[in-house]
C-alpha positions in Angstrom: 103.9 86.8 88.2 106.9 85.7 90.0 106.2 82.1 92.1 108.0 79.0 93.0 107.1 75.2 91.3 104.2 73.9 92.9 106.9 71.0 94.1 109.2 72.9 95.8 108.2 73.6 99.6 110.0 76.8 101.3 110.8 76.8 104.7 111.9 80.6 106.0 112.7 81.7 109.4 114.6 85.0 110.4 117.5 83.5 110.5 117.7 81.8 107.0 115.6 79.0 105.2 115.7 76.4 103.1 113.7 74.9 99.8 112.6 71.8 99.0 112.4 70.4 95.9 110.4 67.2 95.5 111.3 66.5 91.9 114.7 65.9 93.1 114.7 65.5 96.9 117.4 68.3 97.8 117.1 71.1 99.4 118.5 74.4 98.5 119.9 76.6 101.5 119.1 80.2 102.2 120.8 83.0 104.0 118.8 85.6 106.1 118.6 88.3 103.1 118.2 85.8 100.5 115.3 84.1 102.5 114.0 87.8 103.2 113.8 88.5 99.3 112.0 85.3 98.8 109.4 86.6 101.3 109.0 89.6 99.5 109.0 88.0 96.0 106.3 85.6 96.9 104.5 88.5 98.8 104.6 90.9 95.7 104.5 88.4 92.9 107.2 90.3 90.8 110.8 92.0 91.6 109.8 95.6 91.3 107.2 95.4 93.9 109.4 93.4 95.9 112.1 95.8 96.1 110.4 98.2 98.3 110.4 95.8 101.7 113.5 94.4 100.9 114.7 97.9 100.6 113.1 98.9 103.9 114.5 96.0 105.6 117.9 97.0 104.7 118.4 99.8 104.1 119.7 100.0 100.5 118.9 102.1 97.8 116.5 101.0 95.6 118.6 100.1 92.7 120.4 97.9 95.2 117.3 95.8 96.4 116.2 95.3 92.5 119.3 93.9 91.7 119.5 91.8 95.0 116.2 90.3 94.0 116.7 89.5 90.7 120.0 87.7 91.9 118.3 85.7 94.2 115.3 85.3 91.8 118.1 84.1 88.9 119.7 81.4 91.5 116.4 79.9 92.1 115.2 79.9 88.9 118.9 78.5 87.5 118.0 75.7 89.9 114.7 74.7 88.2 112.9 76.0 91.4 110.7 78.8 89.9 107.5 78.5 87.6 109.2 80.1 84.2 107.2 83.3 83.4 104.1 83.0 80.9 104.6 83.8 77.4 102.5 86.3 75.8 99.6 85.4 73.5 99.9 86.0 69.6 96.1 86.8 69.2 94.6 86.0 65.7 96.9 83.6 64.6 95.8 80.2 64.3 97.9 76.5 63.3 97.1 74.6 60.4 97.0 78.2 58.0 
């Protein structure tokens, strides 16, 4: 599930946006598309969902709006912005064995 840190604070507006970040007290700029795909990555929770209403928008091809997204999500996440994504559980394996 794709999501931003619980201290960083998006504002978005058609014509761009801008994020908070608490834990440092900057704000990170958006432009229209890239504030567009953050709409549809919070929306959809990952980048594959996302791509079809960012694809719509804009008419790309879907290859395209993936590799928009994932652009956008990378910047974000490179700027400590995004909650990292949850690893996966090693079930029956237990410390001290």
């Amino acid at each position: 599930m794709w999501r931003l840190r619980k201290d960083a604070h998006p504002v978005l507006t058609d014509e761009g946006g801008a994020i908070l970040s608490e834990r440092t007290g900057r704000w990170t700029y958006l432009t229209p598309s890239a504030a567009w795909a953050l709409r549809c990555l919070l929306a959809a929770g990952d980048e594959t969902q996302a791509a079809g209403p960012y694809a719509a928008r804009y008419g790309l091809p879907p290859v395209q709006a993936a590799a928009d997204l994932r652009s956008v999500a990378a910047h974000l996440a490179a700027q400590d912005l995004t909650v990292p994504p949850a690893l996966p559980r090693r079930w029956g394996w237990r410390w001290g064995r």
